[in-house]
C-alpha positions in Angstrom: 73.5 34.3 39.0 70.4 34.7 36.9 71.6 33.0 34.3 72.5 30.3 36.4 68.8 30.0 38.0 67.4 30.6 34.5 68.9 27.7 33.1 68.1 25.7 36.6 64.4 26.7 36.2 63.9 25.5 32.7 65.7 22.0 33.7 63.9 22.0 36.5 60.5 22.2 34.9 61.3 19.5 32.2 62.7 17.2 34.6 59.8 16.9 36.5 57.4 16.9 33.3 59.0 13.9 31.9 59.2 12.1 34.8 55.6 13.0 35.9 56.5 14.1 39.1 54.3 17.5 38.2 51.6 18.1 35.5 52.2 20.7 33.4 49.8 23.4 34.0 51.2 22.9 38.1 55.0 22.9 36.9 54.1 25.8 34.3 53.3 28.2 37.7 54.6 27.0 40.5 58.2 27.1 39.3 58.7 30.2 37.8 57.1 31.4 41.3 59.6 29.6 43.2 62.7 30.6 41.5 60.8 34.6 41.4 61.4 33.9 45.2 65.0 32.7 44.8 65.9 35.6 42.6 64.9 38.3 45.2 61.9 39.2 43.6 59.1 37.8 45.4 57.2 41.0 45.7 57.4 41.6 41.9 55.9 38.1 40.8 52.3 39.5 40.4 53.4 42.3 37.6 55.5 39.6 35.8 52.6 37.5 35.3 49.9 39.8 35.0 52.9 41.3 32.1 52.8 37.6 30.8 48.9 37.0 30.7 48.7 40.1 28.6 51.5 39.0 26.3 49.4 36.1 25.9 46.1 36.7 26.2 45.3 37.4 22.5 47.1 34.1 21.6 44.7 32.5 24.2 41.4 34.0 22.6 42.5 32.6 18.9 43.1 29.1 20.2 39.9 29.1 22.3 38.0 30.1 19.5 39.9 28.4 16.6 39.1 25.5 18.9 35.4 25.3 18.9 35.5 26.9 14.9 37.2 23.9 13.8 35.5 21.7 15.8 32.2 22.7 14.2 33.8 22.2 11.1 34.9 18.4 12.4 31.2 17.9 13.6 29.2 19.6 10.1 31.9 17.2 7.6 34.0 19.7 6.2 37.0 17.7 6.6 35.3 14.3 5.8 36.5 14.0 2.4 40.3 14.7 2.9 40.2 12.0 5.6 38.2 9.0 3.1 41.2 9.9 0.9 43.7 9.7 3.6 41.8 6.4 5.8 42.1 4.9 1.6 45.9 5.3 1.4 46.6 4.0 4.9 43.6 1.1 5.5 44.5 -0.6 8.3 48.6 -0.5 7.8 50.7 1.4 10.5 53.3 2.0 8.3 51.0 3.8 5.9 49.1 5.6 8.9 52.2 7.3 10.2 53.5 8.5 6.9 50.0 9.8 6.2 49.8 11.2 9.4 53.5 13.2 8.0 51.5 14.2 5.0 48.4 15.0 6.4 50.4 17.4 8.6 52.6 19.1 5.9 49.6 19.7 4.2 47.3 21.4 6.5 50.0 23.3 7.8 50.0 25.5 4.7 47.4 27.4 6.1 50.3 28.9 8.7 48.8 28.4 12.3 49.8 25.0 14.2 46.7 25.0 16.2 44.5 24.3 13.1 46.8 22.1 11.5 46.7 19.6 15.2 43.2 19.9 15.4 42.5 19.0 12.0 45.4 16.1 12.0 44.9 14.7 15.1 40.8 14.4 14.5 41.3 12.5 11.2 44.1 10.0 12.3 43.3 9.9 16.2 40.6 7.1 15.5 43.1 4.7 13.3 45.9 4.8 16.1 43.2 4.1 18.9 41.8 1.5 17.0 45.0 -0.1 15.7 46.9 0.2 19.6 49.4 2.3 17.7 51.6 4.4 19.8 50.1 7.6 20.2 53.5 9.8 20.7 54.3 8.2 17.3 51.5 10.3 15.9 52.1 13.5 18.2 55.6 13.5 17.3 55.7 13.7 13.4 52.9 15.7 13.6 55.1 18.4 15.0 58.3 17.9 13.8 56.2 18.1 9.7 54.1 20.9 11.0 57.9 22.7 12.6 59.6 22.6 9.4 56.6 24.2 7.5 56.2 26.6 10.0 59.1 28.1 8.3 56.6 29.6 5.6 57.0 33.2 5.1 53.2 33.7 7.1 53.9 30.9 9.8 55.8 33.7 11.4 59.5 33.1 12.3 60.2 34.2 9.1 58.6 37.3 9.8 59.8 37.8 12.7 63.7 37.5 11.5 62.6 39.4 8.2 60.8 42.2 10.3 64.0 42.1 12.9 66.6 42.7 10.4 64.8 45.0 8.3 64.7 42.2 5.6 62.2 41.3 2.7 60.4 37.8 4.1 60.9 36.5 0.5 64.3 36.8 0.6 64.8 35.0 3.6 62.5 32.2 2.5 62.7 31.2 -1.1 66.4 30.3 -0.9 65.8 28.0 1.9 63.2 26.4 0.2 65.9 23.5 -1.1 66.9 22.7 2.4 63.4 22.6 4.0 62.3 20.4 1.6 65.5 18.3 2.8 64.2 18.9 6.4 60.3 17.5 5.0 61.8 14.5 3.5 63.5 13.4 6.7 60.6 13.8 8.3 58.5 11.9 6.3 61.6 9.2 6.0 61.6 9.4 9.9 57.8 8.4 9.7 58.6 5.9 7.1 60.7 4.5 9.9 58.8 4.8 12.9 55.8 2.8 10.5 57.8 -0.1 10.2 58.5 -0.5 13.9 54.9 -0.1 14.2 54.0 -2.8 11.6 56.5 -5.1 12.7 54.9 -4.7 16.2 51.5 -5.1 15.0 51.0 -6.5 12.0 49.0 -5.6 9.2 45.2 -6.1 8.9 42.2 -4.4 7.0 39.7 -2.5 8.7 37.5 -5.3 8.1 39.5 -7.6 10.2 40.4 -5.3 12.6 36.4 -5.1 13.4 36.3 -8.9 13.4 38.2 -9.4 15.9 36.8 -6.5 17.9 33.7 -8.0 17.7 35.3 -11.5 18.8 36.3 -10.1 21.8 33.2 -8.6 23.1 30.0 -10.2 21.7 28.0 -9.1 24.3 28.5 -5.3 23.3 25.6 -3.6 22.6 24.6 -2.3 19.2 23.8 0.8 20.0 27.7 2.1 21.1 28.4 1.1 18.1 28.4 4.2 16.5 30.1 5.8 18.5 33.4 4.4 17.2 32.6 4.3 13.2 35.3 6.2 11.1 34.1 8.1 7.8 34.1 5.2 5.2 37.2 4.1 3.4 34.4 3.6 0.3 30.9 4.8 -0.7 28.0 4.9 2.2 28.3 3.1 5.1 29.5 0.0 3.7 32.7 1.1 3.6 32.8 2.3 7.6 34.9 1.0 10.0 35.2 1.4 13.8 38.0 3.8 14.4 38.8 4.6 18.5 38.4 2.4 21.5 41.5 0.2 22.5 40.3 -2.9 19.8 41.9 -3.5 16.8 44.9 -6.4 16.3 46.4 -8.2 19.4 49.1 -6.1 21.1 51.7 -8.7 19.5 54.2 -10.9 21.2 57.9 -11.4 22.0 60.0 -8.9 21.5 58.2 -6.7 19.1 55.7 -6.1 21.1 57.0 -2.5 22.7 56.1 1.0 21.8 58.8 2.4 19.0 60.9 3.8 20.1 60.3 4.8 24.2 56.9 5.6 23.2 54.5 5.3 25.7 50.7 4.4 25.6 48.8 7.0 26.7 47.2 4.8 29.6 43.4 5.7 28.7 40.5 3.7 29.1 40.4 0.9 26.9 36.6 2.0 26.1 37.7 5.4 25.3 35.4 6.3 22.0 36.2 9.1 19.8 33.0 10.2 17.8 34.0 13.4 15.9 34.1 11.3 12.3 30.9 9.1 12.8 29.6 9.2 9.1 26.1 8.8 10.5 26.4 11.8 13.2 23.5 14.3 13.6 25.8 16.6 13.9 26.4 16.4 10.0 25.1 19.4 8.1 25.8 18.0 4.2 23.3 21.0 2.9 26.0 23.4 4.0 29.1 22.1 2.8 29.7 24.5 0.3 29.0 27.3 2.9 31.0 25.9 5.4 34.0 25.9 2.9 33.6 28.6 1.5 33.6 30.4 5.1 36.9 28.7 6.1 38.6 29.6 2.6 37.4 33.1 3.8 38.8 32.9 7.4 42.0 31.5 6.4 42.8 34.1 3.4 42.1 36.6 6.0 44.3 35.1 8.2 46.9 35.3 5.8 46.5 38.6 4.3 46.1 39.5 7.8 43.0 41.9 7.5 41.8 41.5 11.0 43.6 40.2 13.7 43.5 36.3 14.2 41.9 36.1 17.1 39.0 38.2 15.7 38.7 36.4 13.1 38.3 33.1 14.6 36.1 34.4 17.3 33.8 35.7 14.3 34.2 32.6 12.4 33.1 30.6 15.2 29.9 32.6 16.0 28.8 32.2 12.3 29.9 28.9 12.2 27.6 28.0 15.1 24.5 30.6 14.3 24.3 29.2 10.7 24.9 25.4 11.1 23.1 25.0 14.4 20.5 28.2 14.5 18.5 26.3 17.6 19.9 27.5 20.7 19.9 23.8 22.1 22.2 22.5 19.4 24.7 25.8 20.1 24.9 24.9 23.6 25.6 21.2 22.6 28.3 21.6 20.2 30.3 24.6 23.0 30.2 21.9 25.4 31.3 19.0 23.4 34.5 21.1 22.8 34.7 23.2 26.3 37.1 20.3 27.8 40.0 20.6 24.5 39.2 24.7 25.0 39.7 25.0 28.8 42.9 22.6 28.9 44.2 23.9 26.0 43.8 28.0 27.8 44.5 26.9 30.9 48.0 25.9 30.1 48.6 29.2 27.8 48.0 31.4 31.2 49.9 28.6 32.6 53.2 29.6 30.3 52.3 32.9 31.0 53.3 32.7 34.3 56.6 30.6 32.9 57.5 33.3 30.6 56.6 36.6 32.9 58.6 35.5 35.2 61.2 34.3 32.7 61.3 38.1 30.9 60.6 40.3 34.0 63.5 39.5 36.4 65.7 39.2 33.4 66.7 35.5 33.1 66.3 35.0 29.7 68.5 38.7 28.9 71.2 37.2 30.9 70.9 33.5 29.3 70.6 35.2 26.1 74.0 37.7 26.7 76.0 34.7 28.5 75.3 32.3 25.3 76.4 35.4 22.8 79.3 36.3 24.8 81.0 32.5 25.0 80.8 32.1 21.3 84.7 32.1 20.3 85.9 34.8 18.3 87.2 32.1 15.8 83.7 30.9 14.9 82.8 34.7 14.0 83.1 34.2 10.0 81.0 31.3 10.5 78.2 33.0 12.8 75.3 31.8 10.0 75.5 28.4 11.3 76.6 29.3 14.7 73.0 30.9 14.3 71.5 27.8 13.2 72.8 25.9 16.0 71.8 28.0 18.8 68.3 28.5 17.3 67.6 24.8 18.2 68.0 25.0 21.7 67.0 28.8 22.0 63.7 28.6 20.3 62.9 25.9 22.4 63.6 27.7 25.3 61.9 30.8 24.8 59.9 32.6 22.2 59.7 33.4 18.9 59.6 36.9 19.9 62.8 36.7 22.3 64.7 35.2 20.1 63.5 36.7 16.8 63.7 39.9 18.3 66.1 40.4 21.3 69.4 37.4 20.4 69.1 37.7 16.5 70.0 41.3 15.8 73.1 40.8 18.2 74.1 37.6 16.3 73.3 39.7 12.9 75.2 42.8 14.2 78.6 40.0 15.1 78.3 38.0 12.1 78.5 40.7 10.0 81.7 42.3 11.9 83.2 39.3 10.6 81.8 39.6 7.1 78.5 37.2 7.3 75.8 39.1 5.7 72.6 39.6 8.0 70.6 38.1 5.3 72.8 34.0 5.6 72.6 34.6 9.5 68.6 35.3 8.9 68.3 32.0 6.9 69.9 30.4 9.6 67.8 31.1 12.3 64.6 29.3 11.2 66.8 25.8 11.0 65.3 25.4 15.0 61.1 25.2 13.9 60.8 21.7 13.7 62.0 21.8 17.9 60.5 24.6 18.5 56.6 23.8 17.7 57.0 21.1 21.0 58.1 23.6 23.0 56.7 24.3 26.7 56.2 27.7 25.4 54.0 27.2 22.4 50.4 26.9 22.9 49.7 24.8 20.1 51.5 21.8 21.3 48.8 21.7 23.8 46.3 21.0 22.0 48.7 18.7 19.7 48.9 17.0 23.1 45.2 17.4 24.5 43.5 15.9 21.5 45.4 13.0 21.0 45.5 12.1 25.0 49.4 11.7 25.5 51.2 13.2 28.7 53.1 16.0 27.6 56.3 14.6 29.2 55.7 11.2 26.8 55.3 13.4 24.1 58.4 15.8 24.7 61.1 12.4 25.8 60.1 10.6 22.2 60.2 14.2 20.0 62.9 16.1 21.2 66.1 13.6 20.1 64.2 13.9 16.5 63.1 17.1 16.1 66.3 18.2 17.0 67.7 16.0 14.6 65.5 17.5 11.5 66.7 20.1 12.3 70.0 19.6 12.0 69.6 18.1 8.6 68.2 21.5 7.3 70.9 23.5 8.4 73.2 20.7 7.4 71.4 21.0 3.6 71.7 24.6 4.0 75.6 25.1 4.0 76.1 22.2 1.4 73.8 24.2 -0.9 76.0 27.0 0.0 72.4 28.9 1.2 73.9 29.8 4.7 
């Protein structure tokens, strides 16, 4: 019976996402607290999610803080200079924005934590998509599927988790997947490839210069003075090279038949005025002096991050503080720059205590141990010598479902202990279990993909009907490289 309900309760909750019948955050609580009823175990609910709130409360604090950290850094110009060399490579063609937008991802996602790498992504190519009427799920999507398959690295965590699970060494575990993640990359970026071209064919391709043309065509009564509130850091030297970057202008929509969203994509319905200022060359908010501080600080925060010498929510929250005290050290430009970010930090911790409710109630009546025991047991025996990439498979769906932590550490070591009965070494079924990232990281569950979602303005249910057919997909190609390397 609870496995039954716990599988009803998932469905039911991404059902009515997708079809926007319930926003998130309302879905996130009210349904987990509906089936608590159904289950018996009404009177319980308030210890599940007070359990679930402290589970997540930590991850909560990072993001809040990471939030308005990196938003500082967005505001001073830290990341000004990877986005002129990114805004040169992809000028004003869609095609060329989406695989940068791949790149940009994979890049910044060395660091290890999604949050940064969507905050830092989705402020540097946020503006061309606005700007262009690209489709902003085109842009959601590879971001996550690029930032899921390095989120395999051996400090992104999974790995960790598996390596710490099995009693494994992390490098062992990692470096001989390394051939079939880079499989996973290059279908991603092939995917984006893809996804350009539909774009392209349904826009066309202009320069930045045209695209402001045209913009200003259509509304010569604007006043200069919004101007720059939609300028992108140049593509050249000084403000020459600057182009407008959000707001709904840029080329006509298209006609006939190309004119439709790739691929069920979906427009995110915003305000066709809707400005994004965060890479305004000319902002005040632009501390050039301090560059060299200001990288040298988040070089700092991230090695400690990754050597892990304080936890990650401390060290965001006293990255933040010094970020703010030195940049801005009047009290007035503090209290400016908290609440420029206070929307992206309150939607994006108001759906982690959201999922917290989701997955208390999830853990404490025991649905996901009885999902978790019903999958294990229906596996047929004849599949045992091949439990590594019976592993792999089930990660997909598993790790979208739940946890890293519930699967890493409660399904794992029972696969482990029954592939190994049938002579699959713990180490191949270990390998295996990563293959489901590149789902995983638009899961319900992870915090990140709100503010993936949050930034760039797209319903979470847009975002999860486009990605999930190609995330799933990537990750399919891994484990599919994996066995023909002979890895798993």
């Amino acid at each position: 019976m609870l496995t039954l309900l716990g599988f009803a309760m998932i469905a039911t909750f991404l059902v009515l996402i997708m079809l926007k019948k319930m926003s998130p955050i309302a879905a996130l609580v009210l349904i987990p607290a509906l089936f608590c009823v159904f289950v018996g175990k009404g009177a319980a609910l308030g210890d599940y999610v007070l359990d679930g709130v402290t589970g997540l409360a930590p991850t909560a604090a990072m993001l809040m803080f990471a939030i308005v950290y990196f938003g500082v850094m967005i505001d001073v110009g830290l990341f000004d200079p990877v986005v002129r060399g990114i805004l040169k490579f992809c000028r004003a063609d869609p095609l060329r924005i989406v695989v940068g937008t791949a790149v940009l991802a994979a890049i910044v996602s060395l660091d290890g934590d999604g949050s940064t790498t969507f905050m830092i992504t989705v402020s540097a190519m946020y503006p061309l998509y606005k700007r262009l009427k690209m489709s902003l799920v085109v842009m959601t999507g590879v971001a996550a599927m690029a930032n899921g398959v390095m989120n395999t690295l051996p400090w992104g965590g999974p790995t960790a988790r598996a390596a710490t699970a099995l009693k494994l060494d992390a490098s062992d575990i990692f470096v001989p997947m390394i051939p079939a993640l880079a499989m996973g990359l290059l279908f991603v970026l092939a995917l984006a490839y893809v996804l350009g071209r539909r774009e392209r064919r349904r826009l066309g391709v202009l320069t930045l210069d045209e695209v402001l043309v045209e913009e200003t065509a259509k509304e010569p009564a604007k006043e200069p003075a919004m101007e720059t509130e939609t300028v992108l850091v140049g593509t050249g030297s000084g403000a020459g090279g600057a182009a407008k970057g959000s707001g709904a202008g840029g080329p006509a929509a298209g006609s006939g038949s190309g004119a439709h969203p790739a691929d069920g994509a979906e427009e995110s319905g915003q305000p066709e005025d809707d400005a994004f200022q965060g890479l305004d060359p000319h902002r005040a908010t632009l501390r050039p002096r301090l560059y060299w501080f200001n990288a040298l600080l988040t070089v700092a925060l991230l090695t400690a991050m990754i050597m892990e010498w304080l936890p990650i929510p401390v060290l965001f929250l006293l990255g933040a503080a010094l970020a703010l005290t030195v940049n801005y050290p009047h009290m007035p430009d503090q209290k400016a720059r908290i609440a420029a970010h206070a929307e992206n930090v309150l939607n994006v911790s108001g759906m982690v205590f959201a999922a917290a409710v989701f997955t208390g109630v999830l853990q404490g009546t025991g649905m996901v141990d009885h999902m978790a025991t019903w999958l294990v047991d229906n596996i047929p025996a004849g599949l045992g010598p091949h439990m590594a990439v019976v592993t792999g498979v089930l990660s997909i769906p598993l790790t979208y479902f739940m946890s890293n932590d519930g699967f890493y550490f409660g399904i794992l070591p029972v696969l482990a202990e029954a592939g190994q009965a049938h002579g699959v070494s713990a180490v191949e079924v270990a390998r295996a279990s990563i293959v489901g990232q590149p789902l995983h990281m638009s899961s319900p569950l992870v915090p990140a993909v709100y503010v993936l979602v949050g930034m760039a303005k797209v319903e979470f249910g847009d975002h999860t009907r486009f990605v999930v057919k190609w995330a799933a997909l990537t990750s399919l190609v891994v484990l599919g490289a994996a066995v023909l390397f002979g890895i798993v």
